[in-house]
N, C-alpha and C positions, 0 to 999 in steps of 0.2 A: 504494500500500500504506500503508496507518495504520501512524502509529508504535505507539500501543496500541491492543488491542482490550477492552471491560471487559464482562466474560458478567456479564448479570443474571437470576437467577434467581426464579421466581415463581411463587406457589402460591396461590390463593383471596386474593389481596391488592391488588383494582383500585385502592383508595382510595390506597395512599400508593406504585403502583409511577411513577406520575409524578416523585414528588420525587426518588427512586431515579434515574430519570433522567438527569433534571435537572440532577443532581449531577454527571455525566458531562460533559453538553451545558456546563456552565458551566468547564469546567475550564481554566486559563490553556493549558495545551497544546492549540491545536484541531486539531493530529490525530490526533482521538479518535474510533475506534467503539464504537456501542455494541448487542448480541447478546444481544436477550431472546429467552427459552429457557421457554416455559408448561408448567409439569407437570399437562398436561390438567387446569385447575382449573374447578372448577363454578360459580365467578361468574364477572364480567365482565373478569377480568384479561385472556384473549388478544384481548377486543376491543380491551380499552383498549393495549394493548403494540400490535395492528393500528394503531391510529390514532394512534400516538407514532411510528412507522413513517413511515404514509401524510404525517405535520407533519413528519419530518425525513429525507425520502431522500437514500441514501445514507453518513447517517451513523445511523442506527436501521433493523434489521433485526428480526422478528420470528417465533419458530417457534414450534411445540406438541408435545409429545409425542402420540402418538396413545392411550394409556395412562397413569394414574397411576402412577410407580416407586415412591412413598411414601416419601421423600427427598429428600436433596437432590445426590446422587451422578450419577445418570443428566442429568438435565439438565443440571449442570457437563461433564460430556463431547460432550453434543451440542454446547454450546455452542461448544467448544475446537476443534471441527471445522469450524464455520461460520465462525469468528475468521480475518481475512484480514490483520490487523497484524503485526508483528516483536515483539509483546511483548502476554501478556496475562493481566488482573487479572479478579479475580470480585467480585462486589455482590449481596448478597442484596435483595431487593425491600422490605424495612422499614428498609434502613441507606442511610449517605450518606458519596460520600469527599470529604475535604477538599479543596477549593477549587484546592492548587496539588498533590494527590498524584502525579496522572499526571507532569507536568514533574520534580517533585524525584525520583522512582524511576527515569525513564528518563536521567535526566541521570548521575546513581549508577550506571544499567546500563552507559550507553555508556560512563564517563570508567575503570571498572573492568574490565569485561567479564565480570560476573556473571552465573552462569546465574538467581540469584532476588534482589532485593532486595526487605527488609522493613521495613517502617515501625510508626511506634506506632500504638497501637487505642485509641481512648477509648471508654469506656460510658460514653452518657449514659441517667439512668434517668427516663424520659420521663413517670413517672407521676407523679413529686416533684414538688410546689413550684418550685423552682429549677432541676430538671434535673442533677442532683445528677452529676456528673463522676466518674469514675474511670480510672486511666490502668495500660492492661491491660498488668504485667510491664516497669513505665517503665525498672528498671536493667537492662534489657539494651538500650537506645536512650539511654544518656546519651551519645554518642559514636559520630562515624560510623565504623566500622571493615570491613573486610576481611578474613573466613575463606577458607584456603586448602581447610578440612574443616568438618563442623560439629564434629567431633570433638574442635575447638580449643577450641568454648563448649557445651558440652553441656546447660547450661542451657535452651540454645536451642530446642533437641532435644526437651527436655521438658515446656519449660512454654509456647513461644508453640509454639502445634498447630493455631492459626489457618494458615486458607487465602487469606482474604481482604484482608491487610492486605500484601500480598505483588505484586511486577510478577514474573513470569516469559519466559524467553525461548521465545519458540513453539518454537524447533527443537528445546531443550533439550528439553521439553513431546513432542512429536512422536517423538524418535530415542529417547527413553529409553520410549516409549510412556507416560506417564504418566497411569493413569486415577483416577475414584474406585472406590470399591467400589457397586453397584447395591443397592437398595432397603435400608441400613443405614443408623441413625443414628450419629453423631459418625465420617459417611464422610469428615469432612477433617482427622482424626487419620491414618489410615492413607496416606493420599496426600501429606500434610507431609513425612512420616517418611519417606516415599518418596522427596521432591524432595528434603529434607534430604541425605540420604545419597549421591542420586546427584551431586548439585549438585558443579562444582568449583571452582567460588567463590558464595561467599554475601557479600552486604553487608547492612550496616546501616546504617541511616539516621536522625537523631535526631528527624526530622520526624512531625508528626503525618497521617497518610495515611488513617483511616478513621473514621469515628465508628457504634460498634455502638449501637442504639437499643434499649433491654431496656422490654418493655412487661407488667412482672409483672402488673396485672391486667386484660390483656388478657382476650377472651372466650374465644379456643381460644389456649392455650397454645402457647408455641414446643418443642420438646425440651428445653433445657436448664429450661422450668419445669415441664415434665411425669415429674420422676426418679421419681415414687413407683409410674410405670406398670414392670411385670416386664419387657417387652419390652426398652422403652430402658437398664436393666441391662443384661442379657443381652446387646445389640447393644453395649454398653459393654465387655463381657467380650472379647467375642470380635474388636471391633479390636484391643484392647491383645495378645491374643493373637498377632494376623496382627503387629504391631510386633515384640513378642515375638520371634518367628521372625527378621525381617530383621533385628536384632541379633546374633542365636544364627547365624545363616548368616556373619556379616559377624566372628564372634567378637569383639563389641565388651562386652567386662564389664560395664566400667565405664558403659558406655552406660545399659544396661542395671539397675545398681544404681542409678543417679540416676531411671532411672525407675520402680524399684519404690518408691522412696522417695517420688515424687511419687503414685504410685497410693494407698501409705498415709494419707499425711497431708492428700490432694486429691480424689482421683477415689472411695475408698470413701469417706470422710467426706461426703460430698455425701448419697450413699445412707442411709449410718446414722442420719442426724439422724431423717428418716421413722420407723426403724421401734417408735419407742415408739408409735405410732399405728397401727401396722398391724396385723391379725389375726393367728392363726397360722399358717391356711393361707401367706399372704403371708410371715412370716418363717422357717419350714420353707426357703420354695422358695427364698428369698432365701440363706438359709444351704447350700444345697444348689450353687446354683450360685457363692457366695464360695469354698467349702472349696478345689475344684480347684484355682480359680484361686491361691487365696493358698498354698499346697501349693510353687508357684513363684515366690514372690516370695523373694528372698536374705535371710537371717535377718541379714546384715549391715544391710540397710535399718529394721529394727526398732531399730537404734541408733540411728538417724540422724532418726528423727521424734520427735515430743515423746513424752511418755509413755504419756499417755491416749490417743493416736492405735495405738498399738502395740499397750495394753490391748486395746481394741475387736477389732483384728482378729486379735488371739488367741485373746480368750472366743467373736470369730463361728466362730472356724476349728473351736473345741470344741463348738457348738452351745451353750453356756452360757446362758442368755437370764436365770435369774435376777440373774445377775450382769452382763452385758452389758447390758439395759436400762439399771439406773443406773449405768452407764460411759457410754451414751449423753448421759446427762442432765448430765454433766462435760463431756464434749466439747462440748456443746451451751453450756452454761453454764462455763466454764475455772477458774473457781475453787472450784467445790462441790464439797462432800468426800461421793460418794453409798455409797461403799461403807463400811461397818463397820471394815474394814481386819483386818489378821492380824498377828500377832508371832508372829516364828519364829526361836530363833535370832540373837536379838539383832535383825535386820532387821524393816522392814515391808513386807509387800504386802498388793497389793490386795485378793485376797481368798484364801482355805484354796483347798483342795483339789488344788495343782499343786505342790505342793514337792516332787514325784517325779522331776517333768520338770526338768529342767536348764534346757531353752530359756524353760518356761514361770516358771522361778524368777526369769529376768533379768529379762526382760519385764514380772511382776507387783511385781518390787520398786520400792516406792514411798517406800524410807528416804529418798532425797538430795531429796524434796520437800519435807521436814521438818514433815508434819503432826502426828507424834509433840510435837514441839517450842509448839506452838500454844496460846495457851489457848482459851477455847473461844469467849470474844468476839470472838476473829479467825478463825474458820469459817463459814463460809458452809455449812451443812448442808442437805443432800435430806431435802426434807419430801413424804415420798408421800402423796397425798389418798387415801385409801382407800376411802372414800363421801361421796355427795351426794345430799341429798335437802331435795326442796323440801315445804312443807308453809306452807298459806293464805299469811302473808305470811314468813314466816323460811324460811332454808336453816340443812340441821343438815349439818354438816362433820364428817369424824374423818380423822385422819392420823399417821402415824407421822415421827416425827425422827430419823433417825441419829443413832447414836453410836456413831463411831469410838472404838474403842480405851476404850471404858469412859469417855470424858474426862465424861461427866456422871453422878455417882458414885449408888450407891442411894440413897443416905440424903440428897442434896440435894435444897434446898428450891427449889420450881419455882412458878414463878408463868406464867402467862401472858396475850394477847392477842391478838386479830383487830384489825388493821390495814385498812381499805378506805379510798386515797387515789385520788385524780383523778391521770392519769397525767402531765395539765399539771400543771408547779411552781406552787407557789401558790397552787393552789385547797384544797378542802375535804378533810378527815380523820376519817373514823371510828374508834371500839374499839369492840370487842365482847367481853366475859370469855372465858375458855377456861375451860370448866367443870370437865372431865375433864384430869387429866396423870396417866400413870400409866408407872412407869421400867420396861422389860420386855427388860433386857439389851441389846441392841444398839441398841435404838430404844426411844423416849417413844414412847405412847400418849399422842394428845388429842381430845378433843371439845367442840365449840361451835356454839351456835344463834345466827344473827344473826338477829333481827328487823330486815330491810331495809328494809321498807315503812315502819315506823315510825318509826327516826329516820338512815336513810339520806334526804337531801335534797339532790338534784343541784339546781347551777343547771339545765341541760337543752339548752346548745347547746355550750357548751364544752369541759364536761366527760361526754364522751360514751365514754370509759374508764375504767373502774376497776379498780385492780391490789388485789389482797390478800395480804397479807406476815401473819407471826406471828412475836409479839415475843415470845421465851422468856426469864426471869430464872432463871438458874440459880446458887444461894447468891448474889444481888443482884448478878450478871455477865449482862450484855443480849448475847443474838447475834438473830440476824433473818434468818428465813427467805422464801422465797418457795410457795407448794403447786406442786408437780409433777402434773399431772393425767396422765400416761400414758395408761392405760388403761380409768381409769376412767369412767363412762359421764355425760354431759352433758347435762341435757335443759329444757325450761321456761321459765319466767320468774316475774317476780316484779316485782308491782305500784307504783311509785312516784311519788311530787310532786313532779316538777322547781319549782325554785320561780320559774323567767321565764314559762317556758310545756308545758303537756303537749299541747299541739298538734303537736309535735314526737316528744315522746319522753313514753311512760306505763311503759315497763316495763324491769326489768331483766335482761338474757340472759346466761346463763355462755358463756362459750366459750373456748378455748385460744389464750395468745399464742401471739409467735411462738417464744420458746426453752420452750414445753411448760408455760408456768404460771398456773393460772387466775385469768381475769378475766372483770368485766363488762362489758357493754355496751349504752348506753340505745337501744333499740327504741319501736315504738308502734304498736300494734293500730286505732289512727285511722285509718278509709280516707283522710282528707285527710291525711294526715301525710307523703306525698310531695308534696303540692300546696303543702302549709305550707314545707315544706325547700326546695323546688325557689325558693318566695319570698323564703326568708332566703339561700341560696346568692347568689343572682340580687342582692340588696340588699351581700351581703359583696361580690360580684364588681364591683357597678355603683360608680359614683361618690362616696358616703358609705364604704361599704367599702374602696375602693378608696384613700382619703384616706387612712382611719382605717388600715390598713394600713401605707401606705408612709408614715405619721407614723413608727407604730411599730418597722416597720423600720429605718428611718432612724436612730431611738433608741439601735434595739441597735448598727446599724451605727458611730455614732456613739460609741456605749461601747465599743464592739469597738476603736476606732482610739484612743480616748483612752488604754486600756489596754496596747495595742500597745508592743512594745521601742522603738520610735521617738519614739513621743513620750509613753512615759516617760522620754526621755532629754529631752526637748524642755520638761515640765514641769519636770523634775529644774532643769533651767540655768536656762532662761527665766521660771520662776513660783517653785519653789523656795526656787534660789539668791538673790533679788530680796528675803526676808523676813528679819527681823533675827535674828542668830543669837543663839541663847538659854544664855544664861551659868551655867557648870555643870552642862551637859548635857552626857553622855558615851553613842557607840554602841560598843556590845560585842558583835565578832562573832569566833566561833570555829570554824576549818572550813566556810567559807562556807556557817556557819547553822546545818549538821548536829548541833552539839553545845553544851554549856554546860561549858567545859573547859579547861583548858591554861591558859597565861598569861595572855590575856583574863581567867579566870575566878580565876585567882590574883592579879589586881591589883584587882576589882571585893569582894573577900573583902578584901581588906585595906584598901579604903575601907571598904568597911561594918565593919572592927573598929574603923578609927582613929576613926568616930563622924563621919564628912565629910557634909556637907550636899548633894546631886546629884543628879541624876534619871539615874537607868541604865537606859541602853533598851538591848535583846537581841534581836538577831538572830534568826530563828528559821527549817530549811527542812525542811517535811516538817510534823511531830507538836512540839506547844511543850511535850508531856510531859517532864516532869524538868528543866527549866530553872527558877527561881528564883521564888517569889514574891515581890510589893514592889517588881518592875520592871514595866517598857514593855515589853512584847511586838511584834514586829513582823516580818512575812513577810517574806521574804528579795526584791527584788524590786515588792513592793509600793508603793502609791504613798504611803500612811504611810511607809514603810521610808526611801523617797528623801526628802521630807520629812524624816524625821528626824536622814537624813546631812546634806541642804543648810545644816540648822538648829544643827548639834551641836558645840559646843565643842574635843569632844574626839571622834577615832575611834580605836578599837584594837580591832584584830585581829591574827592570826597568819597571812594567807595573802594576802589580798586582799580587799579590796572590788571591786567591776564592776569594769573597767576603763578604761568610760568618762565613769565619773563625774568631773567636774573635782574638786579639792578646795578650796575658800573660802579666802583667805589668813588669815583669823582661825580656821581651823579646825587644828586641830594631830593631824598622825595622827603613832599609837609602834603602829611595826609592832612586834612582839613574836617573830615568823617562828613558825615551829613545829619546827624542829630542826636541827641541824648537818648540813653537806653532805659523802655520799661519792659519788654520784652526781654526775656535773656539770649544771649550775643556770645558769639566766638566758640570757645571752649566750653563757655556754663551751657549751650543746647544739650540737651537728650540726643541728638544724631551726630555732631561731633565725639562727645564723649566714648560713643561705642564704636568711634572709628579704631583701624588697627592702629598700629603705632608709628607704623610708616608714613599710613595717611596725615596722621597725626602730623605727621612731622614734617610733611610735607604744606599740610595748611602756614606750618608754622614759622616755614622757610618765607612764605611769600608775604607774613607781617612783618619780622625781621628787617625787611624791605626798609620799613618805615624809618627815617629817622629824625621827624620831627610830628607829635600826634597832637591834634590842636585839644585843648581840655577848658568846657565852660562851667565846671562846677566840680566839687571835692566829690561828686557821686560819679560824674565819670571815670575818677581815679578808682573807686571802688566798685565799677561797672563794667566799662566800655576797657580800660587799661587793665585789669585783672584778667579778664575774660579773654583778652586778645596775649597775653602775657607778655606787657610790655613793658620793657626795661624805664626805673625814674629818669635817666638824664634823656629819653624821648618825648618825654612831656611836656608840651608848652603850655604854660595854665594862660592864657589872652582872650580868650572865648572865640565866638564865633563871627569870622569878618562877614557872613551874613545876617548878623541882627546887628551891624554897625547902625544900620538903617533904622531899624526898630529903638533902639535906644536913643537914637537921636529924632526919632517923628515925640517920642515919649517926651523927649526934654522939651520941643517945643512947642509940645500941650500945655506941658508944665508951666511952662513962662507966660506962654500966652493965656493961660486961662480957657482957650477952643482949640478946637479943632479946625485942623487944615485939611482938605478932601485930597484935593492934587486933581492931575486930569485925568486921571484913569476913571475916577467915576463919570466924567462927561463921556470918555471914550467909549465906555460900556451904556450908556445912555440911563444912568440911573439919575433919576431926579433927585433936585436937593433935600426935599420934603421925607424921604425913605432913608429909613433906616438899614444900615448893608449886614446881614450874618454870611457868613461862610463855610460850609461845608465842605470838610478835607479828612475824610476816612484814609485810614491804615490800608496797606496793600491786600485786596483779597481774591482768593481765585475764581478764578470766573466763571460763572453760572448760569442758568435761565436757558430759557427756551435758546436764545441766539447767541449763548457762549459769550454774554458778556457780562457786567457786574452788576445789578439790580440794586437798586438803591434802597434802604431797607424801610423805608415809609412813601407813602402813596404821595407823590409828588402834586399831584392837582391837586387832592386835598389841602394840601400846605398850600398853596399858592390863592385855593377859592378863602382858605380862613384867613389868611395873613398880608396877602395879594396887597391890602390896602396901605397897608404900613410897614411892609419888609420888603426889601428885595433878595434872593437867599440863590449867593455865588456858590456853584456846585465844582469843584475839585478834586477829582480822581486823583489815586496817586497815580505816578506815571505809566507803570507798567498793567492799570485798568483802563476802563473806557465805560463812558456811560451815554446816554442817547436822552435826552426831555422829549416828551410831547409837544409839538406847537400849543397846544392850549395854554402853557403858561409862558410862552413867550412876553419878554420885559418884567417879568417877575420872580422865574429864576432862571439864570444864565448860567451855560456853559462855560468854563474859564479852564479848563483843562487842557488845552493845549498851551497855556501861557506858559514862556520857559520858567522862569523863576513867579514865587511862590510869595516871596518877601514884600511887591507891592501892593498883592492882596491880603496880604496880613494887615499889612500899614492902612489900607483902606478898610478893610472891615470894623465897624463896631462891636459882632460880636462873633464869635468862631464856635462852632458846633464841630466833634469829632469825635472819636471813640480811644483808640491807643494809639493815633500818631504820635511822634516827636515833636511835630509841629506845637504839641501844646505847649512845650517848653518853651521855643521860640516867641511863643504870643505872649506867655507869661510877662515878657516885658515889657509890653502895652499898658500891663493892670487895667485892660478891659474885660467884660465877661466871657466866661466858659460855658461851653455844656456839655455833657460826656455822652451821649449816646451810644450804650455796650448792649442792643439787641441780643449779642450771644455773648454776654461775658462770660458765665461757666465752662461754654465750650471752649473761647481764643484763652482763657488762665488757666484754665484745670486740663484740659486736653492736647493744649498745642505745646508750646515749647516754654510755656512758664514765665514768669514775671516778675523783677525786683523786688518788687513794692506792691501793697495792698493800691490801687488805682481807687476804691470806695473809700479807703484812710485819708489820704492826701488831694486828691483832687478838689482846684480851688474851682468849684462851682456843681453845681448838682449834674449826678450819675444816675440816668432813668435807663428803664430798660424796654419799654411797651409807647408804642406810637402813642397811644392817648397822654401817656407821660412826659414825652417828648413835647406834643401841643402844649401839656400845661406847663413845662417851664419856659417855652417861648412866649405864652403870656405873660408870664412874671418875668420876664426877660431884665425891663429897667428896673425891678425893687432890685435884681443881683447884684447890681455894682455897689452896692452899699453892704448888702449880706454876707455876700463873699469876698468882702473889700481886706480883712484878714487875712484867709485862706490864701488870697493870691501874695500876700507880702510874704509869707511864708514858704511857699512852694516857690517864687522867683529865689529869697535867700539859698535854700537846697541847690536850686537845680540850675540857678545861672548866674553866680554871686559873681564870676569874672567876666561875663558880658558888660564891659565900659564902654562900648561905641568908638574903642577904638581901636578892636582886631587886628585890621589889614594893614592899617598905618604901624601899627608896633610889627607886625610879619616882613610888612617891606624895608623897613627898618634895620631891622637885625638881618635880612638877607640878601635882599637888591640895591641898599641905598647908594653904595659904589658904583652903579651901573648908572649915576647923573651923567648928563650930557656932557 
């Protein structure tokens, strides 16, 4: 008896069921059979499977169906009958399994006593270049593990529905009768689901056991590249249905919502992309047979897939099509804004007509994406091509642009252009005028004639794609679109001069990429123009080509690895560090990059007042928008960057540079930090402490770094300097050159008796009559429905109670993001993108926040606090632990429940009299050497020499 048996299945595919074989015959386990199973195919496959047979008796057996089943279901059973092993796997006839699959599965089987173990699935995509890898659902095989149900990892359940990457045990197979379903496609969903369930142990394996060979242009399609056929839907329906059932029988919910959630955002999406290219008939029926189905998907799963996924199978479920197609064209496209959009009630959705429906109101609301928020150069807007028509040598174009939400106003000045680039980087660029713009409410009308033939000029082997975008200026703001062809109709060509050769290619052909948006592509009505390519192929493939290739690969590959973390750490030391370091050169980095802010940027202001002679280079990660003219710009990471640090005099930042940057001994870093510690810090975490000793020790290499650590109170000596273990003569007790500012707005309250606003609150349009609080929460991970940070009280609410007498600045910390409603627009604003932090401190009257640093900073105001710790037990008792009781010390009340929150913003002005102690107390602790004059005593003791 074979320990495995592996059923290989075969349809019309003589050519590559050898390798399929083979794969078998090769395997380190040789007790291996192998049970091809012919579904009466019309080539030469059962001969060729006879005569793999007749070369390996005894271990190749070969059968036929006497009838086509038309699937792949019926054969996989006959196979399972024929199979004379204790364990057996399946192989389709164009795939191959890895080399030691059978050993590593069976060895899993015997040492657990699993009814099925599964291993990983690579696609390889056989028609690429390189064979281009992908590793089908790899985090459910990071780790070899042992289900007692599947019910343990439901994941499992839902998304690997392969059959093939699988050893099962025959009796298992045999006693539970386990078949597939006969003449259906995707029959090894239902039969997974099957073994899934009944299995009463399942293993995993982290090995790679199959390699699936996807041959997209293949000449007859596989199923999975033939979705656009009605049928393969339909048979798609109606497994998930028979699933369906065995869930509903088995009372498994949850099962059951993890797979309506993957039918959402997986199994329909596959279909939808299709049908901007399908007729009506086609979409009619298509809609006809989604409705039933989605009627039964749990309305909880519509929360749980992104938005646009949800979209789609709501407008399909309503028949909607004007609106569903461009919801297609987002799905397709993830960041295009195709619909117009609707305000209602303060909120945005996607489009009118369902604010009756309650379910359909959740669904279409589209405020937490924050398009409302956008200007209109960060849009990516659907631009529908409306017609096409060719005429001698030009195509005349007209199309409409969205306009969401009005964002392109009447009376703006529109200019435009036609874009036609080579889809290679690098090569050629045409414009063409846009002749027509015309604003017509929810969408621009445009029209333009490009005469192609005339000064469109492909080289003609290279660049054998051309993509076409339209560059719209709206009042001299560029956004850039792509045309969406849908539905409209394609036909032609149009005459051109490559300028290597038109032996190859004379003409130019519209046709649709692949996410829906038109391009060209060079054709050639020359009967030799197959003979001529077939020769330039044949020369790219042969030996000159083949040179010139693998030079150029080599090139890239070679840039790829110079660029690489490794050795830029490798250039950083060894090339770098080796060049002489240049005197008066200082790097300023703040928020490792993200900003130009804080005390970096309060000590480079006070060089450039003292009039000092330097060269300041600025970190930069992300957009260099808004950081300083008259310096060195430099990517964060980059190999200028590392440079710059090898070479630089002086470094200062507030958080870190790399970590494994060594520092030069002639180089002098003044960590500046970025705030005082209630949170515990460094070495006091839980998850450093349990590092090993090496890690240890390598955290500890890269503070050592430090040799100057800025300290604004005797607690960060017994906080932030403890926990970092930093040596006394690194300490510089000055405070922080970012509350320079705060201690001197303080002083000239003091003196004056008032307050002074400054322009910021005109900038932000806050009237003088309002009172400013500010919202500036601790970093927290991101959440909610759209993966971002939800703010922990109902924001309208606050704005309809307070709206009259507050205006309430909102401040993520940097590494969140948060989104308002228009409904409170002028009453609470967004300020989170503002680099520095410090003029809204100095503007606010009162600061609301929970465990930021920032309250130490404010402390110096001695204006009011609020502490809002919705989860204080969880972020103290659960997370990484805290100095200090925050309900002991804190100068101003500590609510925990939104109603509490309201009532201390009522009481808001009796606080400054209540709490008028508490805060003299908490600034003594926590910022007794904040004097307003930080940077000036830092520039002093380090740069003063560097005067003109």
């Amino acid at each position: 008896m074979p320990d495995v048996s592996v059923v290989v299945i075969v349809y019309n595919d003589a050519d590559r069921l050898p390798t399929a074989v083979q794969s078998v015959l090769d395997q380190t386990l040789r007790d291996v059979e192998v049970v091809i199973v012919d579904d009466c195919s019309t080539d030469r496959s059962f001969e060729v499977a006879q005569q793999l047979a007749a070369g390996h008796p005894g271990r190749v057996r070969a059968f036929q169906l006497p009838e086509n089943s038309g699937a792949g279901g019926e054969p996989r059973n006959v196979g399972i009958q024929h199979t004379r092993g204790r364990y057996v796997m399946f192989l389709d006839s164009d795939d191959v399994l890895e080399l030691n699959a059978c050993r590593n599965m069976l060895e899993a089987a015997e040492e657990t006593g699993s009814d099925i173990v599964s291993g990983l699935t690579v696609r390889l995509h056989k028609d690429t270049r390189n064979q281009k890898r992908d590793e089908w659902y790899a985090w459910l095989y990071s780790t070899t593990r042992t289900l007692e149900s599947v019910t343990e990892l439901p994941d499992l359940f839902v998304w690997d529905t392969l059959c093939t990457n699988k050893c099962y045990r025959r009796e298992f197979l045999v006693e539970r009768n386990l078949l597939f379903p006969k003449g259906m496609f995707y029959e090894d969903l239902v039969f997974i689901a099957e073994a899934y369930l009944a299995a009463q142990r399942i293993t995993l394996i982290p090995n790679q056991v199959y390699f699936w060979h996807v041959h997209e242009q293949a000449a007859v399609k596989s199923v999975t590249n033939r979705r656009h056929e009605m049928t393969n839907y339909h048979h798609r329906l109606e497994i998930h249905r028979r699933i369906d059932a065995m869930l509903a029988e088995r009372g498994l919910a949850e099962m059951k919502l993890a797979k309506d959630v993957k039918f959402l955002k997986h199994d329909l999406v596959l279909h939808l992309r299709d049908l901007p290219f399908r007729d009506e008939s086609y979409r009619q029926e298509f809609a006809e047979l989604s409705r039933e189905y989605l009627a039964s998907i749990a309305p909880e799963a519509y929360e749980r897939v992104q938005p646009i996924q949800a979209i789609c199978a709501y407008l399909l479920q309503q028949g909607d099509w004007d609106h569903l197609i461009p919801a297609v064209d987002t799905l397709i496209n993830r960041d295009k804004v195709s619909s117009p959009l609707a305000e209602h009630d303060g909120r945005i959705y996607w489009c009118d007509g369902y604010t009756d429906d309650p379910f359909g109101r959740d669904v279409l609301d589209v405020t937490d994406l924050g398009y409302h928020e956008k200007p209109v150069n960060q849009l990516f807007l659907r631009n529908q091509l409306t017609r096409f028509a060719e005429s001698g040598r030009s195509v005349s174009l007209t199309g409409r642009i969205n306009n969401p939400l009005g964002i392109i106003p009447p009376g703006a000045q529109l200019k435009g252009e036609l874009e036609f680039s080579a889809r290679r980087r690098s090569l050629q660029t045409f414009h063409f005028p846009v002749r027509v713009l015309r604003h017509e409410g929810d969408a621009i009308h445009w029209e333009a004639v490009a005469d192609l033939t005339a000064k469109l000029r492909p080289l003609g082997i290279v660049d054998t794609i051309w993509d076409v975008r339209l560059r719209l200026d709206v009042d001299g703001v560029r956004t850039t679109s792509r045309l969406t062809v849908a539905d409209t109709g394609l036909s032609g060509g149009l005459p051109v001069r490559p300028r290597l050769s038109r032996m190859v290619a004379d003409r130019l052909e519209p046709h649709v990429s692949a996410k829906g948006h038109l391009a060209f592509r060079l054709v050639s009505e020359n009967r030799n123009a197959e003979r001529v390519q077939e020769l330039i192929t044949r020369g790219v493939r042969g030996r000159p080509g083949t040179l010139a290739k693998t030079g150029y690969r080599k090139a890239k590959e070679l840039r790829k690895k110079v660029t690489s973390g490794d050795n830029k750490l490798r250039a950083y030391h060894e090339v770098f560090s080796r060049l002489p370091v240049k005197k008066r050169t200082v790097v300023f980095e703040s928020h490792l990059g993200k900003q130009f802010s804080d005390s970096p940027r309060a000590i480079y202001e006070e060089m450039r007042r003292q009039g000092l002679e330097f060269e300041a280079i600025w970190s930069y990660a992300g957009s260099p928008k808004d950081f300083p003219k008259g310096v060195t710009l430099v990517k964060r990471w980059s190999l200028p960057y590392l440079k710059a640090l090898a070479q630089a005099e002086f470094w200062v930042d507030n958080q870190s540079y790399p970590l494994k940057l060594t520092k030069r001994p002639e180089t002098t870093y003044l960590q500046t930090w970025h705030g005082s510690a209630l949170k515990n810090m460094g070495f006091d975490q839980p998850s450093l402490k349990a590092q090993t000793r090496q890690q240890q020790a390598e955290q500890q290499r890269s503070l050592d770094r430090f040799d100057r650590f800025l300290i604004r109170s005797e607690h960060d000596v017994h906080t932030l300097a403890k926990a970092f273990r930093l040596k006394e003569k690194t300490l510089l007790r000055v405070g922080y050159p970012r509350n320079d500012a705060l201690v001197r707005a303080r002083q000239r309250e003091a003196a004056l008796g008032a307050r002074e606003r400054g322009p910021l609150a005109a900038e932000l349009g806050i009237a003088e009559d309002k009172t400013v609080l500010l919202y500036a929460p601790t970093f927290r991970k991101a959440g909610g429905r759209h993966g971002r940070f939800e703010l922990p009280f109902d924001v309208e609410r606050f704005a309809d109670q307070f709206g009259d007498r507050y205006v309430l600045l909102v401040r993520s910390h940097y590494l969140n993001h948060v989104v308002l409603p228009p409904t409170v627009q002028g009453r609470v604003i967004d300020v989170s993108a503002r680099h520095d932090v410090t003029p809204l401190l100095e503007l606010a009257d009162g600061l609301i926040t929970d465990y930021s640093s920032v309250m130490f900073d404010y402390a110096l105001l001695d204006r009011p606090l609020v502490f809002f710790t919705y989860d204080y037990d969880e972020y103290v008792h659960e997370g990484r632990g805290t100095y200090f009781d925050l309900l002991e010390h804190a100068p101003g009340p500590v609510v925990r429940t939104e109603d509490a929150f309201h009532e201390a913003i009522k009481s808001f002005e009796s606080q400054a009299l209540e709490y008028a102690k508490s805060r003299k107390e908490f600034l003594a602790k926590f910022g007794e050497y904040d004097q307003g004059n930080a940077a000036q005593s830092i520039v002093d003791q380090f740069f003063a020499q560097w005067s003109r």
